[in-house]
NUVOPA-549326 format. One record per residue (C-alpha): residue number from 1; residue in three letters; chain; x, y, z. Coordinates in Angstrom, 3 decimals, padded with zeros to 6 digits. Layout:
<rs>
+------+------+------+----------+----------+----------+
: nufi : kenu : tise :        X :        Y :        Z :
+------+------+------+----------+----------+----------+
:  NUM :  ALA :    A :        X :        Y :        Z :
...
+------+------+------+----------+----------+----------+
</rs>
This chain:
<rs>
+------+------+------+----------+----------+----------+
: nufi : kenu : tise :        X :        Y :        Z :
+------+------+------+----------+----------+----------+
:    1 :  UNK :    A : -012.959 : -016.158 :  005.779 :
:    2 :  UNK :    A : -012.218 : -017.855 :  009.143 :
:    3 :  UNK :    A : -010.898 : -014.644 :  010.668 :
:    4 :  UNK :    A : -013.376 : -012.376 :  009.445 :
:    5 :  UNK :    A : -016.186 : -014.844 :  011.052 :
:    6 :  UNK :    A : -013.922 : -016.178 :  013.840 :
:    7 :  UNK :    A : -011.915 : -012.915 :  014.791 :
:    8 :  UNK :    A : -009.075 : -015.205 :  015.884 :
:    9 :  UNK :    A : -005.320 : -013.573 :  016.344 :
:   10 :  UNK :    A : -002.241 : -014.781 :  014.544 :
:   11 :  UNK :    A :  001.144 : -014.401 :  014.143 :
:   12 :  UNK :    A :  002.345 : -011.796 :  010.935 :
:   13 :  UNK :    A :  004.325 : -014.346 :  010.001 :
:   14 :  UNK :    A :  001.929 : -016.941 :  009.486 :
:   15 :  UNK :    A : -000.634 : -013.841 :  007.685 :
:   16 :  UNK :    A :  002.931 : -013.501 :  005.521 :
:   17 :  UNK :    A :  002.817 : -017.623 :  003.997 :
:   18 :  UNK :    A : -000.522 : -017.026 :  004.016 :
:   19 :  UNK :    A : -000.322 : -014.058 :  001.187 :
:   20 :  UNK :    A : -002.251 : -011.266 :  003.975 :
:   21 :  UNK :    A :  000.886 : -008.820 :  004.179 :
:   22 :  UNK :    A :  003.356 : -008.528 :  001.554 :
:   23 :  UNK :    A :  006.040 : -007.240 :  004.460 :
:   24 :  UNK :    A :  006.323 : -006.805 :  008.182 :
:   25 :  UNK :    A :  007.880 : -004.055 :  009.881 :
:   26 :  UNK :    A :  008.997 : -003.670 :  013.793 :
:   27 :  UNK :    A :  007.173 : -000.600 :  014.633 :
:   28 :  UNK :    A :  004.213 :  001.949 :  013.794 :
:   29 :  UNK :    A :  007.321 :  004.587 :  012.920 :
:   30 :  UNK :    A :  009.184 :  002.518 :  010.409 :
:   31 :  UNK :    A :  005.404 :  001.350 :  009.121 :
:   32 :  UNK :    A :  004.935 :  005.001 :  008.231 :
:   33 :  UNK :    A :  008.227 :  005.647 :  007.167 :
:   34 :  UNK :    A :  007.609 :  003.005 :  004.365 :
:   35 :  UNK :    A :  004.211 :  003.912 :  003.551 :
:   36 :  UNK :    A :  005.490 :  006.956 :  002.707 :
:   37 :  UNK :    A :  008.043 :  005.375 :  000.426 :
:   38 :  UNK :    A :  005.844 :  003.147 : -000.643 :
:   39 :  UNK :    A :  002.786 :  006.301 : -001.959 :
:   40 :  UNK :    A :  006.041 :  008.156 : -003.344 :
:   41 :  UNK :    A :  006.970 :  005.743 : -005.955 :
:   42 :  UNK :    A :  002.708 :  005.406 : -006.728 :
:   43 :  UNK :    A :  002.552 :  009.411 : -006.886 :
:   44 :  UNK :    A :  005.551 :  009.739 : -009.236 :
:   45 :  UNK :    A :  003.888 :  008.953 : -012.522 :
:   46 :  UNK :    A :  000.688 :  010.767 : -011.773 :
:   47 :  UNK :    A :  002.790 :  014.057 : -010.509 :
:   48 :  UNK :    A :  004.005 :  014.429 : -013.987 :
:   49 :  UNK :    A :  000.597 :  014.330 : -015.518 :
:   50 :  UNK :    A : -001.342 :  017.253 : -013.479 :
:   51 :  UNK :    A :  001.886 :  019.363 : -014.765 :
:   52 :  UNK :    A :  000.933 :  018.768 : -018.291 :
:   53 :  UNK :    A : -000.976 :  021.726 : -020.589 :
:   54 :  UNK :    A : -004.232 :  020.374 : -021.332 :
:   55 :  UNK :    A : -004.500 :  018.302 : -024.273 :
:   56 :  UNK :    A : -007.104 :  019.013 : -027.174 :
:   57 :  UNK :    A : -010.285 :  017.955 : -026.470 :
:   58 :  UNK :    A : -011.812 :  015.031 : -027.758 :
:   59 :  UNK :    A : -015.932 :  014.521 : -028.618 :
+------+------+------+----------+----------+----------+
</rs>
C-alpha cells in the first residue's frame, strides 16, 4: 500500500523478497520472449478443448 499511495521507486530485487515479481529479466526482449513461454504452457490445455466435438447438451 505504501507505493500505491507513496509512488516511491525500488529496486526489483527488493519487489522480488518482497513477493511483487516472481522473476526478473535483463531486458524488454527477453521479458517478451518469456511471456510468450510463459502464455504457451497456459494456452496448452485450453487448445485441446476448442478442438473437441461438442458434447451433449445438458438442461
Amino acid at each position: 500500500m505504501r507505493w500505491i499511495l507513496t509512488g516511491e521507486e525500488f529496486e526489483a530485487a527488493y519487489a522480488h523478497r518482497l513477493g511483487l515479481i516472481q522473476e526478473g529479466l535483463a531486458d524488454g526482449a527477453s521479458a517478451l520472449e518469456r511471456a510468450q513461454q510463459i502464455a504457451r504452457v497456459i494456452g496448452r490445455p485450453c487448445a485441446s478443448l476448442s478442438l473437441r466435438p461438442p458434447g451433449p447438451r445438458v438442461g
